[in-house]
OpenMM code with the backbone's topology and positions (N, CA, C; nanometers):
from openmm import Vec3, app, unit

residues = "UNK UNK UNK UNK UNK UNK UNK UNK UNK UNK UNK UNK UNK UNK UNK UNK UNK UNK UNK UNK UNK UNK UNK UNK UNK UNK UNK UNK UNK UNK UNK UNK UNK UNK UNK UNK UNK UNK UNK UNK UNK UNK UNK UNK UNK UNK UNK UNK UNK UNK UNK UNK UNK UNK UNK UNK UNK UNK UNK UNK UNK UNK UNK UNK UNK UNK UNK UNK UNK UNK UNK UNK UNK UNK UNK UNK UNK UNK UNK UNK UNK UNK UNK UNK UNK UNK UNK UNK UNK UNK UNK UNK UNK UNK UNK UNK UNK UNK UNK UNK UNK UNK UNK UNK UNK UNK UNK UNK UNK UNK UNK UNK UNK UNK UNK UNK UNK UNK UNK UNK UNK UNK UNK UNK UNK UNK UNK UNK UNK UNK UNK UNK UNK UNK UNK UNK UNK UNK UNK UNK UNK UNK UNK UNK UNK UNK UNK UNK UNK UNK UNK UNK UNK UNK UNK UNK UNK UNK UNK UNK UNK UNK UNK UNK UNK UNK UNK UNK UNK UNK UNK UNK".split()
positions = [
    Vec3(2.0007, -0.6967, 0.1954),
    Vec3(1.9327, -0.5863, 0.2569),
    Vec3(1.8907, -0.6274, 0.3971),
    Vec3(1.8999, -0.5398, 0.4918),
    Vec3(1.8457, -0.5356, 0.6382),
    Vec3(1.7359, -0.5127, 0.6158),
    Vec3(1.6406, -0.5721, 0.6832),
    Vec3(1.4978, -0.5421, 0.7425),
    Vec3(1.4619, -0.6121, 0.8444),
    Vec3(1.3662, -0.5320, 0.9039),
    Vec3(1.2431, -0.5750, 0.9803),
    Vec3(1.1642, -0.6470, 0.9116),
    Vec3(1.0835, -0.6308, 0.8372),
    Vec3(0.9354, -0.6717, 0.7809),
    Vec3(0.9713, -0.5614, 0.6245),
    Vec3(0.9442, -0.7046, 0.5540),
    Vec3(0.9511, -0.6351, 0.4281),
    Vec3(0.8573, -0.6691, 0.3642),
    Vec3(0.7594, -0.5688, 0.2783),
    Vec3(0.6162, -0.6197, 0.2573),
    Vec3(0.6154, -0.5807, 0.0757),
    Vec3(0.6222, -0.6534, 0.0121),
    Vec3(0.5785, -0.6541, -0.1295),
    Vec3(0.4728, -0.7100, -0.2268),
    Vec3(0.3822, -0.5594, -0.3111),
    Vec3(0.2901, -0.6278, -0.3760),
    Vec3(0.3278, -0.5823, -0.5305),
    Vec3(0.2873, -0.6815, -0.6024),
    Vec3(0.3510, -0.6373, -0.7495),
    Vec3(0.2977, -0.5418, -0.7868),
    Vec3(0.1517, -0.4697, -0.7635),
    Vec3(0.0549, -0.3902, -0.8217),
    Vec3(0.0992, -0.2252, -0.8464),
    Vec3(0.1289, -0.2494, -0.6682),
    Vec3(0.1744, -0.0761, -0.6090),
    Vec3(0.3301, -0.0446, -0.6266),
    Vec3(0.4231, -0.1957, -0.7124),
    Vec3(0.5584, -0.1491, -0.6940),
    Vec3(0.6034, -0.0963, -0.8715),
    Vec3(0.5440, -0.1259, -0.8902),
    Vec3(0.5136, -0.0927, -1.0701),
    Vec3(0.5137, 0.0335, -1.0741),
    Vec3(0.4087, 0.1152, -0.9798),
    Vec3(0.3868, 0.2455, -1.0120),
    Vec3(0.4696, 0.4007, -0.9521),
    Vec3(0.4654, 0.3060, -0.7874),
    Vec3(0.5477, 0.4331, -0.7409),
    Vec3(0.6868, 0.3834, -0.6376),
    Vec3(0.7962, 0.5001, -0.6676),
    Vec3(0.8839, 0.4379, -0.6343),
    Vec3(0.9754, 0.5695, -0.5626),
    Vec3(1.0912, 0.5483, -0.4766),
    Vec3(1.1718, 0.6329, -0.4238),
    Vec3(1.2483, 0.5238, -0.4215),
    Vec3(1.4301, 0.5722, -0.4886),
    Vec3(1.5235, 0.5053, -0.4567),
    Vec3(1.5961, 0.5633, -0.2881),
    Vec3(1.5567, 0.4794, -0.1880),
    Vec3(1.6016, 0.4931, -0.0825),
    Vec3(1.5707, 0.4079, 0.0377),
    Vec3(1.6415, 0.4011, 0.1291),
    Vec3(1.6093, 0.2632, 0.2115),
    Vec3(1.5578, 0.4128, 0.3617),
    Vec3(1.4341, 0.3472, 0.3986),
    Vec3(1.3545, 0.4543, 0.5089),
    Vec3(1.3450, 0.3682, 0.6181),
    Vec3(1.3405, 0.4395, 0.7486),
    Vec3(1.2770, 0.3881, 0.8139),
    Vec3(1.1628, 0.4234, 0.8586),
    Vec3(0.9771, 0.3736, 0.8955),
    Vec3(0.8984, 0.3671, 0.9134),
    Vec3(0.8280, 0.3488, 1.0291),
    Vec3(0.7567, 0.3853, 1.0913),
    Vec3(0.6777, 0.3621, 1.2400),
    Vec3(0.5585, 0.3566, 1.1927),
    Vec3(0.5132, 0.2361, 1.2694),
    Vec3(0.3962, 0.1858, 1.2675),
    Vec3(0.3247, 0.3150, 1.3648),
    Vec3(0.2019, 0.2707, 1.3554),
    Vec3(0.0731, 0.3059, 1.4645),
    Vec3(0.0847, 0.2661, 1.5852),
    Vec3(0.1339, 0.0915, 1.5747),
    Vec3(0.1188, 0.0294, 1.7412),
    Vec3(0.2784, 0.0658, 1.7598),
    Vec3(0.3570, 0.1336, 1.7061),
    Vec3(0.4736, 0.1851, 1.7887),
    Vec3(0.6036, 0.0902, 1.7266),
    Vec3(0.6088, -0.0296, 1.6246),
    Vec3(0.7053, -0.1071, 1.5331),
    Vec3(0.7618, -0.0756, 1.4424),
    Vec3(0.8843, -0.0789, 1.4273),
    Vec3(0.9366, -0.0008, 1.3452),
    Vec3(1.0059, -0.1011, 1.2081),
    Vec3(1.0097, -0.0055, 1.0869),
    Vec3(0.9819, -0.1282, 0.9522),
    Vec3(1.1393, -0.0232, 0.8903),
    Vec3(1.2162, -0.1445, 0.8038),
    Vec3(1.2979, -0.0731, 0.7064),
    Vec3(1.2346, -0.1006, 0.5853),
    Vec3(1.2605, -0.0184, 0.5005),
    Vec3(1.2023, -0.0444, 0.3252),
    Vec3(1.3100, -0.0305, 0.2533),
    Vec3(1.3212, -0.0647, 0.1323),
    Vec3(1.3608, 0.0209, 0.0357),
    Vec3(1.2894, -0.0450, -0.1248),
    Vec3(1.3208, 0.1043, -0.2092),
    Vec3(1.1719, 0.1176, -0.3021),
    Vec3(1.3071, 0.1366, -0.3637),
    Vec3(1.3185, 0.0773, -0.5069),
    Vec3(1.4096, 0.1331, -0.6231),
    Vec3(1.3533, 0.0986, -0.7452),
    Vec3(1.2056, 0.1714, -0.7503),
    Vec3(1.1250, 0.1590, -0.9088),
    Vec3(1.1574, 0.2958, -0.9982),
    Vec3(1.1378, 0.3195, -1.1012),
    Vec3(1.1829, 0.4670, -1.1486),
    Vec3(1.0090, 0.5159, -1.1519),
    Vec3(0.9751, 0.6277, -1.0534),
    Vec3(0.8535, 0.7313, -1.1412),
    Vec3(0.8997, 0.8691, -1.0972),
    Vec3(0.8988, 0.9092, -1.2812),
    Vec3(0.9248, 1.0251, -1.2590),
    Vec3(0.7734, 1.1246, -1.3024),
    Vec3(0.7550, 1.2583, -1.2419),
    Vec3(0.6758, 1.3143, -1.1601),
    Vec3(0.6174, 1.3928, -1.3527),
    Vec3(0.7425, 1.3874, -1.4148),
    Vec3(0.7013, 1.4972, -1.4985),
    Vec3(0.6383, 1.4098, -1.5909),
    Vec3(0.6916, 1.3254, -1.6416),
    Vec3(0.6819, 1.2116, -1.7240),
    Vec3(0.4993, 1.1350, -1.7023),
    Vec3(0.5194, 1.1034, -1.5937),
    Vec3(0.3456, 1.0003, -1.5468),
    Vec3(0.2628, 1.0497, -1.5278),
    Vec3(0.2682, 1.2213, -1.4534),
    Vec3(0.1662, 1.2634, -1.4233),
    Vec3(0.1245, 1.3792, -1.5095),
    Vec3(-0.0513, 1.3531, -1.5276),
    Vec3(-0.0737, 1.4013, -1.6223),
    Vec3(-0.2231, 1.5298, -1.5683),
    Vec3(-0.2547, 1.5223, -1.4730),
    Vec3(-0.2909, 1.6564, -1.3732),
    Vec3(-0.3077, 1.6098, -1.2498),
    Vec3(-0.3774, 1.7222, -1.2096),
    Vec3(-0.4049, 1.7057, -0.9952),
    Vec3(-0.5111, 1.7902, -0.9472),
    Vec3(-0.6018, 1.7287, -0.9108),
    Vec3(-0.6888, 1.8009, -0.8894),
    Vec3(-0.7451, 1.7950, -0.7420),
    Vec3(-0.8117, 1.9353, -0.6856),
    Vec3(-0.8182, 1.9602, -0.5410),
    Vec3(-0.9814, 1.8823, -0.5211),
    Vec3(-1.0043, 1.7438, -0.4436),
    Vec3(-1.1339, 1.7422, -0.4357),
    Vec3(-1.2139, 1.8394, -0.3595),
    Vec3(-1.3713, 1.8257, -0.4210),
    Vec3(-1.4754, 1.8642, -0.3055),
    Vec3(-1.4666, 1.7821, -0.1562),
    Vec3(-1.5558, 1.8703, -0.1061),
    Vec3(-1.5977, 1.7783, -0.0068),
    Vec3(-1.7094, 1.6343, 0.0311),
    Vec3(-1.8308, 1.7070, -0.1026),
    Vec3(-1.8778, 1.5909, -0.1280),
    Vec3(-1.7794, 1.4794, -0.1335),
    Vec3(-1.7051, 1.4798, -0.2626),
    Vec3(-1.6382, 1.3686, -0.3386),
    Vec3(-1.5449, 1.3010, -0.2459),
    Vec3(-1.5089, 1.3752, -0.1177),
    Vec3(-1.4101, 1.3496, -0.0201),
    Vec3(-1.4796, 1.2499, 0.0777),
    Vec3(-1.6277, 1.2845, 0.1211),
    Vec3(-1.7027, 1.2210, 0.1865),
    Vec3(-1.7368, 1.0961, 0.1257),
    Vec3(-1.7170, 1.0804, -0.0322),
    Vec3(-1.7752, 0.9286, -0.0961),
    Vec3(-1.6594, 0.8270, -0.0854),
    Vec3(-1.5324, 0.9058, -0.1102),
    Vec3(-1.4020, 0.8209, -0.1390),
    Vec3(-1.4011, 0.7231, 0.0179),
    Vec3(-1.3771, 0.8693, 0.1632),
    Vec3(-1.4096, 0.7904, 0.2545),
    Vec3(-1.4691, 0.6615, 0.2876),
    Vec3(-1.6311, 0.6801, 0.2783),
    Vec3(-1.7186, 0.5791, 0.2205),
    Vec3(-1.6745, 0.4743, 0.1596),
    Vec3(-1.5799, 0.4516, 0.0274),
    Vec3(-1.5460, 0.3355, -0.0233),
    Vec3(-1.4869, 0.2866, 0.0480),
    Vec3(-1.3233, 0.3627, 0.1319),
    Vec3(-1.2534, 0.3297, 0.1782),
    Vec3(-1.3049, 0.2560, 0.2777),
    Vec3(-1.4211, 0.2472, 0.3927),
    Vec3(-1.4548, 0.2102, 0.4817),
    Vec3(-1.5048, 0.0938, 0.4317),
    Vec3(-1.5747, 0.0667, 0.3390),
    Vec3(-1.6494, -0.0690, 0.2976),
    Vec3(-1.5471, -0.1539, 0.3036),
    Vec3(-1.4070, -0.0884, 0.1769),
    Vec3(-1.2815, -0.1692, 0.1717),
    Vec3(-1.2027, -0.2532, 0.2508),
    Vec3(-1.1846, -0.1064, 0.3293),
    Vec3(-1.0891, -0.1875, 0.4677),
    Vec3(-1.1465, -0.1667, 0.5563),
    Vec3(-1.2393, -0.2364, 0.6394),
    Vec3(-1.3396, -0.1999, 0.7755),
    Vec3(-1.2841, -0.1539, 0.8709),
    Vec3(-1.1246, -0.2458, 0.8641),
    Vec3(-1.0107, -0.2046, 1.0029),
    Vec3(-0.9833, -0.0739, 1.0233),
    Vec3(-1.0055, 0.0413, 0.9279),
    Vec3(-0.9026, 0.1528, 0.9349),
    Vec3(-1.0749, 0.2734, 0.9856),
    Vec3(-1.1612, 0.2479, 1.0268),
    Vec3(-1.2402, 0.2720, 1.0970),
    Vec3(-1.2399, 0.3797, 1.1979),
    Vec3(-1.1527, 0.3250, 1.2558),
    Vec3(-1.1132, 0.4397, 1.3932),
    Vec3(-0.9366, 0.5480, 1.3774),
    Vec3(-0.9378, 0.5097, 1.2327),
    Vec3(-0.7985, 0.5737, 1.2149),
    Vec3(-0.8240, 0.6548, 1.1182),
    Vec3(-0.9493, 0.6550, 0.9859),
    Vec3(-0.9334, 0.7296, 0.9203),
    Vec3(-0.9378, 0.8557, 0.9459),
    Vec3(-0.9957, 0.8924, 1.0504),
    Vec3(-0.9544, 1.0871, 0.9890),
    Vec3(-0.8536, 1.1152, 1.1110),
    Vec3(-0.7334, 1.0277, 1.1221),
    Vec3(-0.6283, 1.0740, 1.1297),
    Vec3(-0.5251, 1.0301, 1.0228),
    Vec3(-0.5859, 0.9476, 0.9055),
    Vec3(-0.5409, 0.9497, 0.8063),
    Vec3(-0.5551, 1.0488, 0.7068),
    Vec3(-0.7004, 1.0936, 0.7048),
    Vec3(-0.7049, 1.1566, 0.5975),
    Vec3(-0.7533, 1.2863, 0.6990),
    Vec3(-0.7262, 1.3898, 0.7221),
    Vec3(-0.8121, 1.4977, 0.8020),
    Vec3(-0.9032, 1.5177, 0.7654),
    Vec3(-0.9991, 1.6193, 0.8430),
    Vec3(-1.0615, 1.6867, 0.7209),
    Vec3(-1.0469, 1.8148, 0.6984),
    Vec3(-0.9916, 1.8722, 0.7416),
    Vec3(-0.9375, 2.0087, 0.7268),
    Vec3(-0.8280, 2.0615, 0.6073),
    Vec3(-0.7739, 1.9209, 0.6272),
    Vec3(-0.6399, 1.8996, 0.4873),
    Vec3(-0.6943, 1.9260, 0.3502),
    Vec3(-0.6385, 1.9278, 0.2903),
    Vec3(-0.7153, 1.9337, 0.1883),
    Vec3(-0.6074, 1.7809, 0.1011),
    Vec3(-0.7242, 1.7379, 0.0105),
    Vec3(-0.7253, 1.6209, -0.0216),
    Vec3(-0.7518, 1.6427, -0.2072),
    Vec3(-0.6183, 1.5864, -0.2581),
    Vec3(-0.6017, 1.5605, -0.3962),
    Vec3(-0.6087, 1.4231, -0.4721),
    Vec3(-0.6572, 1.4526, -0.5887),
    Vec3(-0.6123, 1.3587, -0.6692),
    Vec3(-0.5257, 1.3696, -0.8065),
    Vec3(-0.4419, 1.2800, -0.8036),
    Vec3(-0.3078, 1.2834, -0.8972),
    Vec3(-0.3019, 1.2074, -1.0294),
    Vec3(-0.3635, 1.2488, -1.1579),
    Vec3(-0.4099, 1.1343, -1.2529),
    Vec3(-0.2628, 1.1427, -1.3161),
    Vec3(-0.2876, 1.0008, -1.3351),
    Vec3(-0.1207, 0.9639, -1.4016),
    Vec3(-0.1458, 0.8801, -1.5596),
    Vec3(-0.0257, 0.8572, -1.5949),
    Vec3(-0.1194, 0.7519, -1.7038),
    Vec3(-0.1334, 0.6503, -1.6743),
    Vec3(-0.2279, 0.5769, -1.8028),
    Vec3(-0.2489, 0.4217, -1.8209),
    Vec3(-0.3422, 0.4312, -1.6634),
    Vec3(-0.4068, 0.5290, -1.6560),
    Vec3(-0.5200, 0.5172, -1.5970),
    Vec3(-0.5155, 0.5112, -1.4406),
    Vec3(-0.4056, 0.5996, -1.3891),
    Vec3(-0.4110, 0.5281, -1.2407),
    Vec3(-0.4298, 0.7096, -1.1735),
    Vec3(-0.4924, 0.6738, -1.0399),
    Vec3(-0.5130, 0.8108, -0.9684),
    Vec3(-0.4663, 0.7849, -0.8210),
    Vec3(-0.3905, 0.8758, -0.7840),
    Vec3(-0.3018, 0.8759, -0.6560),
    Vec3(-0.4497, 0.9713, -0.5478),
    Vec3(-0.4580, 0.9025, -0.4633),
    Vec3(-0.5215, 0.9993, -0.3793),
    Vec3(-0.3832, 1.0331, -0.2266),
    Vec3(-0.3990, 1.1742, -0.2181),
    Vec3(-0.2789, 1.2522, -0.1458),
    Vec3(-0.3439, 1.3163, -0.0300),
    Vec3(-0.2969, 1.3638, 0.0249),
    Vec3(-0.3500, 1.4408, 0.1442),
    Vec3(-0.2198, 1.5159, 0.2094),
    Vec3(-0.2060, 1.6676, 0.2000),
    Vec3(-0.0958, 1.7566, 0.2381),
    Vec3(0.0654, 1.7094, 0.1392),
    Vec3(0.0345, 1.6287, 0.0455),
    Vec3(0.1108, 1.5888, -0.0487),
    Vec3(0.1622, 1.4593, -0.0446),
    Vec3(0.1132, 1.3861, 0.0651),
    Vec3(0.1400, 1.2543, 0.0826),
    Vec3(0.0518, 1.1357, 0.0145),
    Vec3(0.1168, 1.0915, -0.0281),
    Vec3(0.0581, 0.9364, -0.1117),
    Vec3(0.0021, 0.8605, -0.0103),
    Vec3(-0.1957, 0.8607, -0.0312),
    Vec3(-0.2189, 0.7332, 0.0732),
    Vec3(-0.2508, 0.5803, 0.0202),
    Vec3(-0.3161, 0.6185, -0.1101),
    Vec3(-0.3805, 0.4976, -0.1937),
    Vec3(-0.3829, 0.5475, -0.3395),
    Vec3(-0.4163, 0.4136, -0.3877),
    Vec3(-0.4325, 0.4839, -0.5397),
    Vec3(-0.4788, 0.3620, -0.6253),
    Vec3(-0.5300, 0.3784, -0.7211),
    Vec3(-0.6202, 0.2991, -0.8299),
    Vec3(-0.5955, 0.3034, -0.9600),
    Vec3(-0.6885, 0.2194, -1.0377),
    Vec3(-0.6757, 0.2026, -1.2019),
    Vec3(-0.8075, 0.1717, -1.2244),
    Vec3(-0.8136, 0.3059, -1.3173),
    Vec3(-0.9463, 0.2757, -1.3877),
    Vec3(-1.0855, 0.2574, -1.2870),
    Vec3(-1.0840, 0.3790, -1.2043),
    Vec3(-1.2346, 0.3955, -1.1246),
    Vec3(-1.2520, 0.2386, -1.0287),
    Vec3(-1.1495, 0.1844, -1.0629),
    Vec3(-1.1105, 0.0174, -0.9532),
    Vec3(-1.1249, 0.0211, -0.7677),
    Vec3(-1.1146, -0.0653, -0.7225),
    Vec3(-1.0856, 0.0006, -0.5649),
    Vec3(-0.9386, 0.0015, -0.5288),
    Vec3(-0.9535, 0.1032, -0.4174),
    Vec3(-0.8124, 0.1802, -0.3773),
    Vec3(-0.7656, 0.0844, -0.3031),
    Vec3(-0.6089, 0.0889, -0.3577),
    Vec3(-0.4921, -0.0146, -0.2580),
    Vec3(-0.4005, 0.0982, -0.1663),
    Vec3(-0.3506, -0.0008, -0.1224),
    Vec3(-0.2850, 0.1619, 0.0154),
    Vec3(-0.1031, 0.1777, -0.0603),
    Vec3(-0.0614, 0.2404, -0.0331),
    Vec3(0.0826, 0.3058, -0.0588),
    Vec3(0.1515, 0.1957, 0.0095),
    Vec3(0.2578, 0.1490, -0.0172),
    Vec3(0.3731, 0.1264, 0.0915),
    Vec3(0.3908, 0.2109, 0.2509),
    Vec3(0.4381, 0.2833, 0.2311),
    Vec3(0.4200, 0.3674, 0.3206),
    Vec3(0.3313, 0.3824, 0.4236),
    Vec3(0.1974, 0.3982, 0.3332),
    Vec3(0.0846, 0.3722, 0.4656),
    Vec3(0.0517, 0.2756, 0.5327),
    Vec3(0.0774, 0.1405, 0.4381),
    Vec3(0.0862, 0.0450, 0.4615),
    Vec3(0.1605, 0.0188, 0.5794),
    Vec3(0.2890, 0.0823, 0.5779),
    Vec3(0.3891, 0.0443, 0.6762),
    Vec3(0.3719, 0.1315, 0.8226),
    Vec3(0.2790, 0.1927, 0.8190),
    Vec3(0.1890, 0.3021, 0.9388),
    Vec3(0.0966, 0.2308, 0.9719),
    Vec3(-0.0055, 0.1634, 0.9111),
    Vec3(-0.0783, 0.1024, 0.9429),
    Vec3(-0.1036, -0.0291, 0.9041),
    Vec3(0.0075, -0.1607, 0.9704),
    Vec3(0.0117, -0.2631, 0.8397),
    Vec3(-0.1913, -0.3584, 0.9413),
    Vec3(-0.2223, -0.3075, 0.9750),
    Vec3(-0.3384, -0.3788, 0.9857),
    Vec3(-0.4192, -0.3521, 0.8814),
    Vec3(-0.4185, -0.2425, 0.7865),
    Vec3(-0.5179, -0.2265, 0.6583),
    Vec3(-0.5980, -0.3642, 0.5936),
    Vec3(-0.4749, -0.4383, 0.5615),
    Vec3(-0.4678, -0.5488, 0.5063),
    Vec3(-0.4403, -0.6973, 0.5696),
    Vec3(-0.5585, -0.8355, 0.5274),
    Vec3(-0.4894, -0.9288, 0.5838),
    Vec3(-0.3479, -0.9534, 0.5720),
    Vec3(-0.2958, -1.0329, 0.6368),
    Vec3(-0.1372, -1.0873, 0.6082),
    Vec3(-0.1588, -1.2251, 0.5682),
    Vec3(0.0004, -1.2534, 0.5055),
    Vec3(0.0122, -1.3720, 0.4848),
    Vec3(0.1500, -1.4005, 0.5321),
    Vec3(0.2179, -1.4548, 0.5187),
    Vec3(0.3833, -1.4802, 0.5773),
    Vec3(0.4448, -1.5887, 0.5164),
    Vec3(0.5579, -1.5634, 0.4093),
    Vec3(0.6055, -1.6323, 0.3744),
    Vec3(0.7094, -1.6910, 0.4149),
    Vec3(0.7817, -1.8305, 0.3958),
    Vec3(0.8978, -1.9172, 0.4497),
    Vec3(1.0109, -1.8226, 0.4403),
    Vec3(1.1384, -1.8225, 0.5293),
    Vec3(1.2426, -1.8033, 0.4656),
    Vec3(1.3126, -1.8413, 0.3439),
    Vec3(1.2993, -1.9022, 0.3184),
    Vec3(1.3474, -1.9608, 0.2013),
    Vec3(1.2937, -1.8678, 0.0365),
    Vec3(1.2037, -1.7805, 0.0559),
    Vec3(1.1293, -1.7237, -0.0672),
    Vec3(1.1729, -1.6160, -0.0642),
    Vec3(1.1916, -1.5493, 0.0198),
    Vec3(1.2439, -1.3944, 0.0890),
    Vec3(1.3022, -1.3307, -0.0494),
    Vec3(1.4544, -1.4168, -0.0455),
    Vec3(1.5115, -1.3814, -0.1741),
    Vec3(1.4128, -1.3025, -0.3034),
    Vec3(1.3497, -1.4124, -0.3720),
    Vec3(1.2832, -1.4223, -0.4740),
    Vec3(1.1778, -1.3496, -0.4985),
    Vec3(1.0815, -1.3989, -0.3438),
    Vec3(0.9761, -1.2270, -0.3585),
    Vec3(1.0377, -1.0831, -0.3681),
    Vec3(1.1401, -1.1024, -0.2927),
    Vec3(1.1827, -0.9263, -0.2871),
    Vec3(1.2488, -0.8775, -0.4432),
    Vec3(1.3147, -1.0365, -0.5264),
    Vec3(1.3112, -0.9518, -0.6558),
    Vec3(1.2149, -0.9447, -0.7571),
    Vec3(1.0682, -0.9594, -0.7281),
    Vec3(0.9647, -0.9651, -0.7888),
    Vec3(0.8994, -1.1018, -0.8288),
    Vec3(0.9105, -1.2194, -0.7877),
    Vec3(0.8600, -1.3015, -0.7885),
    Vec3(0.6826, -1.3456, -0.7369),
    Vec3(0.6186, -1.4669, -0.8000),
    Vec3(0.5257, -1.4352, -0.7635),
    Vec3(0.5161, -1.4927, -0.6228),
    Vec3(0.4286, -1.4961, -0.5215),
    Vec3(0.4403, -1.6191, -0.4139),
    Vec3(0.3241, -1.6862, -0.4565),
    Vec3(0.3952, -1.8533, -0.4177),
    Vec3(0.3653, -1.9561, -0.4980),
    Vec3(0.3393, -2.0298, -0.3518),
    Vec3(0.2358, -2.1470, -0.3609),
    Vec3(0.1787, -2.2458, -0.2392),
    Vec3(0.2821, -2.2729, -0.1772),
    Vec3(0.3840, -2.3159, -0.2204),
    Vec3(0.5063, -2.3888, -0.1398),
    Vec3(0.5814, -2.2950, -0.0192),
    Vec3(0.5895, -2.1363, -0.1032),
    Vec3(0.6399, -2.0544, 0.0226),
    Vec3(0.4984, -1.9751, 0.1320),
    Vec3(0.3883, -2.0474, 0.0923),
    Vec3(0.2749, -1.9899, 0.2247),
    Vec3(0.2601, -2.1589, 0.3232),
    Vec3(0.2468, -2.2690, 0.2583),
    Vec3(0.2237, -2.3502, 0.3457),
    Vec3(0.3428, -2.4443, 0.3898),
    Vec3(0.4682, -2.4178, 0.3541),
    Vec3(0.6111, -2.4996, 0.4308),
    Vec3(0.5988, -2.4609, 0.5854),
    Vec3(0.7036, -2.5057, 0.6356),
    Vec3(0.7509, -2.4658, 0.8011),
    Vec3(0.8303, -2.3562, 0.7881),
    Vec3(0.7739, -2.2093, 0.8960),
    Vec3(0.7797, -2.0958, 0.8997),
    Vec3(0.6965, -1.9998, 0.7905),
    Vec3(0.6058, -2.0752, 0.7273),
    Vec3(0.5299, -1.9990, 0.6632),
    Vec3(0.3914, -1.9859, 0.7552),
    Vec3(0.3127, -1.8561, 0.7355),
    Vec3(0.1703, -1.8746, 0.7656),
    Vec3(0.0735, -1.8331, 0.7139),
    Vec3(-0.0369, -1.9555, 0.6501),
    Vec3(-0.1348, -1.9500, 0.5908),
    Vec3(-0.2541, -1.8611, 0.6264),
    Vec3(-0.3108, -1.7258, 0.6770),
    Vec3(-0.4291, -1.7055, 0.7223),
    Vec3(-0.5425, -1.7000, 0.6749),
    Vec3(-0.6610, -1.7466, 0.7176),
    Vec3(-0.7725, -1.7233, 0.5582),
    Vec3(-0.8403, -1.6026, 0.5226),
    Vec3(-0.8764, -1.5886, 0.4142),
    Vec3(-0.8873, -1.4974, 0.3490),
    Vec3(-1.0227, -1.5776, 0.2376),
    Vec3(-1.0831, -1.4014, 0.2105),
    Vec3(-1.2163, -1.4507, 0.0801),
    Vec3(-1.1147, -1.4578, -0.0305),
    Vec3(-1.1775, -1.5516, -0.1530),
    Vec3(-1.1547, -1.5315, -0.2691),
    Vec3(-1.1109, -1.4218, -0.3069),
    Vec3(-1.0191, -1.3618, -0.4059),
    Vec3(-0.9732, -1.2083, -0.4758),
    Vec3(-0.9830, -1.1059, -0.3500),
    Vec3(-0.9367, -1.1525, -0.2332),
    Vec3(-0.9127, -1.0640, -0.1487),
    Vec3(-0.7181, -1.0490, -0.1214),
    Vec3(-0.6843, -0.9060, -0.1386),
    Vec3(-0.5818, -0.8189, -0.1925),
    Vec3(-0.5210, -0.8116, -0.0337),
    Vec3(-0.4046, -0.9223, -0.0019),
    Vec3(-0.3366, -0.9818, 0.0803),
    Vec3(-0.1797, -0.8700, 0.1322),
    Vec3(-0.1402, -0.8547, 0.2112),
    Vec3(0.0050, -0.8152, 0.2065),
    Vec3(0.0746, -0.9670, 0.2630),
    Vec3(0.2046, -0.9879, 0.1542),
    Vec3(0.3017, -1.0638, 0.1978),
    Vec3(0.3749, -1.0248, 0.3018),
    Vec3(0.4024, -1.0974, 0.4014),
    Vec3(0.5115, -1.0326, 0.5072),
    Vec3(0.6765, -1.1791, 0.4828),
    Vec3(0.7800, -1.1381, 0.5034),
    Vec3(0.9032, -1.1661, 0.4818),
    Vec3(0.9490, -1.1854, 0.6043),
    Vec3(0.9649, -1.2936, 0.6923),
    Vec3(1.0104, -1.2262, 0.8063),
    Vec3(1.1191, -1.3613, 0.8126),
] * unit.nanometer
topology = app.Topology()
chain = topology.addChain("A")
for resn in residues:
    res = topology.addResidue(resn, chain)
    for name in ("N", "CA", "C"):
        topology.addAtom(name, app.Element.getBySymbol(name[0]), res)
């Protein structure tokens, strides 16, 4: 596969998927190839959708900001407020939050929200990075875990990070 920057987390590739290779634009103007080949089908997982308030719209915000501090000056061109803003309960407990029908984040079990691929790939500052060796590329991209050897070899880069803080791998 061709890419730019290929970013994989096991959490968010489990759940949602499009068989197709896209291309993506960042925010600062970089452009990303993907491709997603998980099966979810729409009829099957999802199990309702509901239109939030505005209260409830104003709290999610709120989390989101504690979460990711970076996305600060971007959220309400992420999320409008005029849009109107859903949530998508699926099973085994997970809820898609959408906006004009687009997937931005989504959770398990009242947990905190991780971002989409996609948004991710709009805004890959959400999340720290990490950067793995060439040599792993292969292996992460077919679901492998990343392991010490492909963050601290030559061409890898280590950045720090808190404890149980929810990293994007970059492939480059």
């Amino acid at each position: 596969m061709e890419t730019g920057r290929d970013i994989t987390t096991e959490r968010y590739l489990r759940f949602f998927s499009v068989t197709e290779v896209t291309t993506v634009t960042a925010a600062d103007g970089s452009s990303y190839r993907i491709r997603l080949d998980l099966p979810f089908d729409e009829k099957e997982n999802v199990s309702n959708c509901i239109q939030l308030k505005t209260s409830v719209i104003k709290g999610i915000k709120n989390q989101l900001l504690e979460q990711f501090p970076d996305i600060e000056s971007w959220l309400n061109h992420i999320m409008p407020k005029k849009d109107p803003v859903k949530i998508v309960r699926c099973h085994e407990h997970i809820e898609i939050l959408t906006v004009n029908g687009e997937l931005l984040f989504f959770r398990q079990r009242e947990g905190p929200f991780y971002p989409t691929l996609r948004l991710l790939h709009k805004y890959p500052f959400i999340l720290p990075h990490q950067q793995v060796d060439k040599g792993a590329i292969k292996f992460v991209l077919s679901g492998a875990n990343i392991m010490c050897p492909g963050l601290t070899s030559p061409g890898a880069k280590l950045y720090p990070a808190e404890a149980d803080t929810v990293v994007v791998s970059f492939c480059t």
